[in-house]
C-alpha positions as CSV (number, residue, x, y, z in Angstrom):
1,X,-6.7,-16.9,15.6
2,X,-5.6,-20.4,17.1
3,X,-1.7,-19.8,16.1
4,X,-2.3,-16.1,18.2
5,X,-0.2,-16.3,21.5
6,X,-2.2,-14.7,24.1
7,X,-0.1,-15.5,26.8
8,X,1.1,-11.7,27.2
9,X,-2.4,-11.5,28.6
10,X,-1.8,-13.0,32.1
11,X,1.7,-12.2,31.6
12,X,1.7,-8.4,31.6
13,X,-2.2,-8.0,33.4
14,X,-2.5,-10.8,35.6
15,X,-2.2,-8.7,39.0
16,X,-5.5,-7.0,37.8
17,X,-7.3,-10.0,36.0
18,X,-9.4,-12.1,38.5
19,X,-9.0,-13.3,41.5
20,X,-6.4,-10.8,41.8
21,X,-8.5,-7.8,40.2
22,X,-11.8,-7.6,38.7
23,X,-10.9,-7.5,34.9
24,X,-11.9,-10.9,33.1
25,X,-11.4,-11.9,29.5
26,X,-13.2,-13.9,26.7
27,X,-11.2,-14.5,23.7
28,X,-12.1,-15.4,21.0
29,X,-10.8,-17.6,18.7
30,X,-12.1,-17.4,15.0
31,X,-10.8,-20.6,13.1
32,X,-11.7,-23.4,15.8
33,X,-15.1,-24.7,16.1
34,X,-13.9,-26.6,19.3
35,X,-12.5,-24.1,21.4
36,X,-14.6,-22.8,24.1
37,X,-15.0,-19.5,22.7
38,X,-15.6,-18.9,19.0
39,X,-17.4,-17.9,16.1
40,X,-19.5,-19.2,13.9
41,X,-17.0,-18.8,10.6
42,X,-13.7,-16.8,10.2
43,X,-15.3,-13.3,8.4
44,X,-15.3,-9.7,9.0
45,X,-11.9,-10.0,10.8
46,X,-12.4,-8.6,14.1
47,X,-16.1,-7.5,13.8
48,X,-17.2,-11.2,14.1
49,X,-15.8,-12.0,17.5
50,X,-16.7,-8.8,18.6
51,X,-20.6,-9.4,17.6
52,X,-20.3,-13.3,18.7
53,X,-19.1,-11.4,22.3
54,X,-22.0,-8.8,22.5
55,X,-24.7,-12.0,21.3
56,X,-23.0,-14.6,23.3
57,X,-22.9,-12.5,26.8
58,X,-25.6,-9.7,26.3
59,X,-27.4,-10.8,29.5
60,X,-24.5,-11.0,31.7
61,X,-21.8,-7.8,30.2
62,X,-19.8,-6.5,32.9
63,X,-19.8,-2.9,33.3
64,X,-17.3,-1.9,30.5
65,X,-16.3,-4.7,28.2
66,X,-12.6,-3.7,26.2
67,X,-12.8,-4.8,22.5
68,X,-9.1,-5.6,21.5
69,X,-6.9,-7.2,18.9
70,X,-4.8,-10.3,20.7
71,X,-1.6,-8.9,19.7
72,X,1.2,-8.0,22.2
73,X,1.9,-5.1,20.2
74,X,0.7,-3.5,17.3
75,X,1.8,-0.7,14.9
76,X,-2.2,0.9,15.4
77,X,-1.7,1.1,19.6
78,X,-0.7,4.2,21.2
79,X,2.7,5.7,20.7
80,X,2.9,7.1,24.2
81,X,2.6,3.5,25.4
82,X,5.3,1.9,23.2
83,X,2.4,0.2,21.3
84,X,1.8,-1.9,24.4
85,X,-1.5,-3.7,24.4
86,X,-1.3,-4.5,28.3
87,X,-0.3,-0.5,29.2
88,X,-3.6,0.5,27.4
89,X,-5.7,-1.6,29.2
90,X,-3.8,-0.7,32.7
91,X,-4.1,3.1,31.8
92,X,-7.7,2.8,30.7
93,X,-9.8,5.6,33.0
94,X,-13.0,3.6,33.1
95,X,-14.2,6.8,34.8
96,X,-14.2,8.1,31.4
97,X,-15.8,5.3,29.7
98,X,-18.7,5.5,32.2
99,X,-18.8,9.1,31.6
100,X,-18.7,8.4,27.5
101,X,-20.0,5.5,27.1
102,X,-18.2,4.9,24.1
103,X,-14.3,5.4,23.8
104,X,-12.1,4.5,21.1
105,X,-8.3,3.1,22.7
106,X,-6.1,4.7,19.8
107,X,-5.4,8.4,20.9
108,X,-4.0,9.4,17.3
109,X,-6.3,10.8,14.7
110,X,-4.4,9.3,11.5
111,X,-5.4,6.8,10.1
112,X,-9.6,7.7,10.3
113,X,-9.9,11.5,11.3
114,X,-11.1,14.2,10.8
115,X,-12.3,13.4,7.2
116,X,-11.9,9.8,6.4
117,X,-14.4,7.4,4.2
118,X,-17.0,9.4,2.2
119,X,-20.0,7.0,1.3
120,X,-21.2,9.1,-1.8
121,X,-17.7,8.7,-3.6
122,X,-17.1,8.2,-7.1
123,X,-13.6,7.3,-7.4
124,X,-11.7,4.5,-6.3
125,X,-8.9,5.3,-3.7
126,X,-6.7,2.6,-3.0
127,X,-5.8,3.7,0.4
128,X,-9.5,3.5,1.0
129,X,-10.5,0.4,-0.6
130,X,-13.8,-0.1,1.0
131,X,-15.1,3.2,0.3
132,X,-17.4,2.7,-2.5
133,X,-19.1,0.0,-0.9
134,X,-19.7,1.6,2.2
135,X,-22.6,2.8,0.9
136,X,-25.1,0.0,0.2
137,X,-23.4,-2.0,3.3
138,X,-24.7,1.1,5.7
139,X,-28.2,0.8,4.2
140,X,-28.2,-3.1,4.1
141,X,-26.0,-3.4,7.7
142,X,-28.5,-0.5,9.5
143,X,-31.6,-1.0,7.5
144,X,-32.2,2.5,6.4
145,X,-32.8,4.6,2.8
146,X,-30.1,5.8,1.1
147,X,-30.8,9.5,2.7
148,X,-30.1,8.2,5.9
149,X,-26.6,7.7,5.0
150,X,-24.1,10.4,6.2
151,X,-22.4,11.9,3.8
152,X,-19.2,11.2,6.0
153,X,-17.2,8.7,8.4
154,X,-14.6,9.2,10.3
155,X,-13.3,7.9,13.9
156,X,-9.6,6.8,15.1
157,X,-8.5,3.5,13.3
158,X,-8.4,0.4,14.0
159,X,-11.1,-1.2,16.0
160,X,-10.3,-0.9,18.9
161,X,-12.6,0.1,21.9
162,X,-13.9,0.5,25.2
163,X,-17.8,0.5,25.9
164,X,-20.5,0.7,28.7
165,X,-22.6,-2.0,28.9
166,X,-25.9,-0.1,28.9
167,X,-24.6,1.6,25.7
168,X,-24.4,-2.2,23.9
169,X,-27.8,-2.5,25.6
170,X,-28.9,0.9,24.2
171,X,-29.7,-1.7,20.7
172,X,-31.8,-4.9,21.2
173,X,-29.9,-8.2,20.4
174,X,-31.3,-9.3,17.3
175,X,-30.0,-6.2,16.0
176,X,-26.4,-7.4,16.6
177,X,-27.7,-11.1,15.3
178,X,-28.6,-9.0,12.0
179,X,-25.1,-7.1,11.7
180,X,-23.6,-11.1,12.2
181,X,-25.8,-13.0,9.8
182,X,-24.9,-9.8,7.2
183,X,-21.1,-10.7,7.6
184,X,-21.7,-14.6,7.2
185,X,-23.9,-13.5,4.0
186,X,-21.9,-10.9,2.7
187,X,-19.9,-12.1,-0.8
188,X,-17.6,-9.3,0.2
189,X,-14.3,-10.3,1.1
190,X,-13.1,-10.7,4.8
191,X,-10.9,-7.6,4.4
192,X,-13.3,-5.9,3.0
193,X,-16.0,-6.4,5.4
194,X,-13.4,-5.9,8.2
195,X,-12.9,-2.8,7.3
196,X,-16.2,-1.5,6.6
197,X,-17.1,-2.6,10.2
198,X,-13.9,-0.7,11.2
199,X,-16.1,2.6,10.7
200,X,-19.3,1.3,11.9
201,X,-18.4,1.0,15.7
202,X,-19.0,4.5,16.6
203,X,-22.6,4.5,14.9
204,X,-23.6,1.6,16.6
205,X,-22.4,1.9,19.9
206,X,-22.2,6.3,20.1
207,X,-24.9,7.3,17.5
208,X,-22.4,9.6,15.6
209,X,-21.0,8.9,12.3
210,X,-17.9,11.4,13.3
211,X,-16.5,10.4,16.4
């Protein structure tokens, strides 16, 4: 957003952002049409920049690109790291984001594993909100029949990730222009969509509905 304060950024990393180190950033911001990097409306919470970054730079990704919230701290960063954004980017083994490919940054299960969203539910669980809509948005979002829909999600909240550039790759462009124009149509809320995103990462970028 325009009112976050990203300063913590060069703050608490700048001795391994460029020149000093080879880490750059992009950030987005999602509610200013005049900033130098945004998106095209303020939907899907995170999920839009996140696409608009992938779209905007899938010609010229760096080697592992870090998808992150702009907070300082957040309650869904890792405990051992006193919910420091900075620490989990400076403790980040890339060796073992190469190696993955896909790696999710929150190292606790709860919220999200090992059983979490359920597509084929019936009843409304407020904890779980988007649940019975994840359904028709996985057929709509990855063009498939309602068989091809797993019968279970589940990964590490809260979108949060590290990812090889040849696994973004792994999906053509205009895939990733689909899964934005579905957030700019969707009538779903931005909440809503936000969080059915939130379970869609590890399909898109790892293959596995279970991560």
């Amino acid at each position: 957003m325009d009112y976050t304060d990203n300063k913590w950024i060069h703050d608490e990393l700048g001795d391994v952002l460029r020149p000093h180190g080879d880490l750059g950033t992009a950030i987005y911001v999602v509610n200013n049409k005049d900033a130098p990097l945004h998106t095209p409306a303020n939907k899907g919470h995170e999920a839009m920049a996140y696409l608009s970054y992938i779209i905007d730079f899938y010609d010229s990704l760096p080697d592992i690109s870090i998808f992150m919230h702009g907070h300082k701290t957040a309650w869904h960063n890792n405990d051992l790291l006193d919910m420091s954004s900075s620490a989990m980017v400076r403790y980040l083994s890339r060796e073992k984001v190469q190696q993955d490919g896909y790696m999710n940054l929150r190292c606790h299960w709860n919220p999200g594993c090992p059983d979490h969203l359920h597509p084929f539910a019936t009843e409304y669980d407020e904890d779980k909100s988007e649940e019975l809509l994840i359904k028709d948005a996985w057929m709509q979002v990855f063009e498939v029949e309602e068989s091809q829909v797993p019968e279970m999600l589940a990964q590490p909240c809260c979108s949060q990730f590290a990812v090889t550039k040849e696994r973004i790759r792994d999906l053509p462009k205009e895939k990733y222009e689909h899964f934005r124009d579905w957030l700019l149509a969707s009538q779903l809320t931005d909440y809503v969509t936000g969080r059915i995103f939130e379970y869609f990462w590890q399909y898109m970028l790892n293959k596995t509905p279970v991560l």
